[in-house]
Every structure is written in structure tokens, then in C-alpha cells.
N, C-alpha and C positions, 0 to 999 in steps of 0.2 A: 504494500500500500504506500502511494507515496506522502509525502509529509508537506504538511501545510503551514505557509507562511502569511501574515498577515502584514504588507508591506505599505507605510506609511508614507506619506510623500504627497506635499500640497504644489510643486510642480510639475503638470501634466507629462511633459517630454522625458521629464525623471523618470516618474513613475511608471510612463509606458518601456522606455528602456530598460529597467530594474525589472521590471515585471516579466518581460520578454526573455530575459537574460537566463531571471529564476526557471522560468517554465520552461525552457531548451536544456535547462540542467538537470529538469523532472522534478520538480517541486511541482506543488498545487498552490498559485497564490492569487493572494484574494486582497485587493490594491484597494486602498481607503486612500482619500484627497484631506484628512483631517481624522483627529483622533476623535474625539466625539464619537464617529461612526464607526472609527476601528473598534471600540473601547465594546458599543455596543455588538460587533462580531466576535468580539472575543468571551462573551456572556452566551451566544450562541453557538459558535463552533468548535470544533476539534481541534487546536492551534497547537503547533510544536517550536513557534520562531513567532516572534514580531522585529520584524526591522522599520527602525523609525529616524526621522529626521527628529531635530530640537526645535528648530523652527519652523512650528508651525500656527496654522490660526488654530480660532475659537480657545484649544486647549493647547498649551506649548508641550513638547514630547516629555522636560521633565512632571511635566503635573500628570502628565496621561501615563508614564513608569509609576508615580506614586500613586494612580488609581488601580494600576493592574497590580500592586503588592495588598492592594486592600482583599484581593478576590481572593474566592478558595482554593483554583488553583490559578497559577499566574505563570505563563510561559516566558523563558527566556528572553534577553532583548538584546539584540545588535541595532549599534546607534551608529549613524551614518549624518556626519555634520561639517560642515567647514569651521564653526566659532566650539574646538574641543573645553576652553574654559567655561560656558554655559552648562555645561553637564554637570549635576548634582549628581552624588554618590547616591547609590543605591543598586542591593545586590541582585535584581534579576537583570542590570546590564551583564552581558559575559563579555559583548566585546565592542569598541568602537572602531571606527574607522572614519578616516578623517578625507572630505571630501577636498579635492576631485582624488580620486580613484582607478583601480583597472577593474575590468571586469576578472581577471582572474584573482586580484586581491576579494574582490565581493563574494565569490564562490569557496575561496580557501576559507574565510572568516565565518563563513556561513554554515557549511559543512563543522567546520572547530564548536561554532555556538550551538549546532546540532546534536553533535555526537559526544557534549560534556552538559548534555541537559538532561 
């Protein structure tokens, strides 16, 4: 069964690239434009990874990690950002990564936050 990722990203072009990228790799992922609505897939589905930016609307990625530590269960998180000192500590990050990027650094980190969760 493959594993699902809940990939956060309020830039469209991001997000469809990230997305494309996961899903060539065999992930199942399920692409939110804001956490708000990720927060609410992750109350519904089966999630094994959330990757999130920090900057985002409505809810910024640190408020959206310290709403997912509130749940019963709360799936790993690789944070994907250019401004790395905005991130607040908190232990469901396993890994960050700091934009711009390769796509094979996004797969190594990803598979790592996978297969230690």
C-alpha cells in the first residue's frame, strides 16, 4: 500500500511541482493551499508524512505543527522553508529543509522522515 503524504504549500506552481514529484516517487498525496484545510484532512485520513511550508496564510505552518501535537495521533513533519529561523521547536518536525532545493534532496529527506516515523 503506498503511503500518504499531506503536502502543504500556498504557492500553486510549488505545490503542483512537489506534488508531481511525490507521486512519480509513489507516494499518494493529497496537496492543501493552507493549513486550515490540511489540519482538517489530517482528522480524516490515513497520513504517514505532512510536509509543510512556514509561510503560510490563515494559519502559519508553526501554529498548524502545534495543532497537529494536540491530536491523538499526529504524523511526522518535514518543513520545507527559505526563512529556517521562523521555525519553532517542536518534536513531530523530523526534518527541515531549507528552500530552494533538488528534487532528489526532497525524496532523500522524505523517505529519512518516513522510514524513522
Amino acid at each position: 500500500m503506498s503511503q500518504t503524504i499531506i503536502l502543504v504549500e500556498n504557492q500553486p506552481d510549488i505545490r503542483e511541482i512537489n506534488g508531481s514529484l511525490l507521486q512519480q516517487a509513489g507516494y499518494n498525496v493529497i496537496s492543501e493551499e493552507n493549513a486550515v484545510e490540511a489540519l482538517r484532512r489530517v482528522n480524516r485520513d490515513n497520513v504517514d508524512l505532512i510536509v509543510t511550508e512556514i509561510n503560510l496564510p490563515e494559519m502559519d505552518g508553526n501554529q498548524f505543527i502545534k495543532e497537529l501535537s494536540r491530536l491523538s495521533y499526529s504524523p511526522p513533519v518535514l518543513v520545507l522553508t527559505k526563512d529556517i529561523a521562523r521555525i519553532a521547536t517542536n518534536p513531530l518536525i523530523k526534518e527541515v529543509l531549507q528552500k530552494p532545493f533538488t528534487c532528489k534532496q526532497l525524496r532523500q529527506l522524505i523517505d529519512r522522515a518516513i522510514s524513522h516515523s
